[in-house]
N, C-alpha and C positions, 0 to 999 in steps of 0.2 A: 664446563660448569654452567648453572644457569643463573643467570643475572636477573638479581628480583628488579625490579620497576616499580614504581608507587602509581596512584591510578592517571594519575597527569598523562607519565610517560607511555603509559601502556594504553591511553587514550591516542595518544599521539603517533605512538606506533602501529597500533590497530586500523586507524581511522575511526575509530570510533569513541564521542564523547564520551564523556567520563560521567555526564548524566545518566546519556544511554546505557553505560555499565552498570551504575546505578539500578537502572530498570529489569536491565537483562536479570541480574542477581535477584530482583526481589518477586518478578513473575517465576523463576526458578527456569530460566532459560541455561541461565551460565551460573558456573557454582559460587557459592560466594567465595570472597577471597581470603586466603593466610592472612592475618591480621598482626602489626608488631605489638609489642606491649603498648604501646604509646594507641594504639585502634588502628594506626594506616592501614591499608589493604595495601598489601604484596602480591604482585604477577611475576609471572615466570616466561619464557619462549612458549609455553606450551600454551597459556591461559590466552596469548596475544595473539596465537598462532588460533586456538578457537575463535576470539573476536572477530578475526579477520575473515574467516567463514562465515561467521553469522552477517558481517553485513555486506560480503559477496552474495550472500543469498536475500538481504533485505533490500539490496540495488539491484535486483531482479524478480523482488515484488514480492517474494515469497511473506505468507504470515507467520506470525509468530508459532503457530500449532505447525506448519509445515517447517518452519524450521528445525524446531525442535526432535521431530521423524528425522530430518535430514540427518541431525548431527548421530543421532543414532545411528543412521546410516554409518555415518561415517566414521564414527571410531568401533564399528562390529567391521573388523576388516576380511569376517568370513560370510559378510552379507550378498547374497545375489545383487547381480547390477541391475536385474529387471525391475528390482521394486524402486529402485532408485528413479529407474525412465518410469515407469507409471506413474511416481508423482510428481517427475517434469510433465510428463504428460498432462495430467490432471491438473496441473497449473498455467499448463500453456492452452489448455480450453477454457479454463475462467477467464486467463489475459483474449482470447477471440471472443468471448461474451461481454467484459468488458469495452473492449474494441469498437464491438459492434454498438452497444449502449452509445460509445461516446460521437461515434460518427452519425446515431441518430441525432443528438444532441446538437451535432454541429450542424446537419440538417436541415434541422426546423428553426434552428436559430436564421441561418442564413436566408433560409425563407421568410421569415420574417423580418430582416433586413433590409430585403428586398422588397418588401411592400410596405413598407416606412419610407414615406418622401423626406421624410431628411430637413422639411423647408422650419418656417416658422410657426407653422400651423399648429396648433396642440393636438391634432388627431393625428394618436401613433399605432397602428396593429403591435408593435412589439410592446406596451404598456396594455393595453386592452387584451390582449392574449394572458399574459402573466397576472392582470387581474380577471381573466377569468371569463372575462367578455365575449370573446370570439374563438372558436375552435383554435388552434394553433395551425393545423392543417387539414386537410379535408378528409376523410374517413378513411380512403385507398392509401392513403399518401402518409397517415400515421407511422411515425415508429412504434414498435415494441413496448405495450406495457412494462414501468419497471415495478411490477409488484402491488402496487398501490390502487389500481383501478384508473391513472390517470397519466395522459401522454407527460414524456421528459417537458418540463419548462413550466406543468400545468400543476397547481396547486387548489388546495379545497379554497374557496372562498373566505375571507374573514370576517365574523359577523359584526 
């Protein structure tokens, strides 16, 4: 038999807040729930058993639209397992795009650490970079546009 839960417990069971159910319900990720007369939402094994999918797959980065493929995946149980690896796949080449972003990131930070004396002097490259003053780094030695026309760390000026 299955034991209803109210959204507490099936928070608690899930791992997942009872906000976040909240959210999942009203983007139309997770269905909404059996309500008593009184309004509670009622969960079931099954409803707790999906929660627990969604944020196995939101502790591995996945977005909300890829989750939501997944879950299809997953309850078509006469679905090919190939489409299931292509959008591992396709997800694990945004996390090396990501990756790769963020180790620019640490990069040029650290280069700029590194030419900041640290002392009492108010002349710092790491201030004068971010505002805009001085390259961040030298032309060869740039990361990767992200999109914008301007290295990671570098923002338009404020007038």
């Amino acid at each position: 038999m299955d034991t209803t839960m109210n959204i507490g417990q099936a928070a608690k069971a899930s791992g997942v807040s009872a906000k976040m159910i909240r959210h999942y319900e009203s983007v139309g990720l997770f269905p909404e729930a059996l309500r008593t007369e009184a309004g509670y939402r009622q969960y079931g094994e099954r409803e707790v058993g999906t929660l627990r999918f969604i944020r196995q797959s939101r502790d591995l980065g996945f977005s909300i639209e890829q989750i939501r493929d997944l879950l299809g995946l997953w309850q078509n149980r006469k679905r090919p397992s190939r489409q299931v690896k292509a959008l591992a796949q396709a997800h694990i080449a945004e996390l090396d795009a990501k990756l790769q972003e963020l180790q620019a990131m640490k990069a040029t930070l650290a280069h700029l650490v590194h030419c900041c004396q640290g002392d009492d002097r108010p002349d710092c490259p790491i201030i004068d970079s971010l505002a805009g003053e001085q390259p961040v780094l030298p032309a060869t030695a740039r990361p990767a546009s992200r999109g914008n026309g301007l290295q990671p760390g570098r923002h338009a000026r404020r007038p």
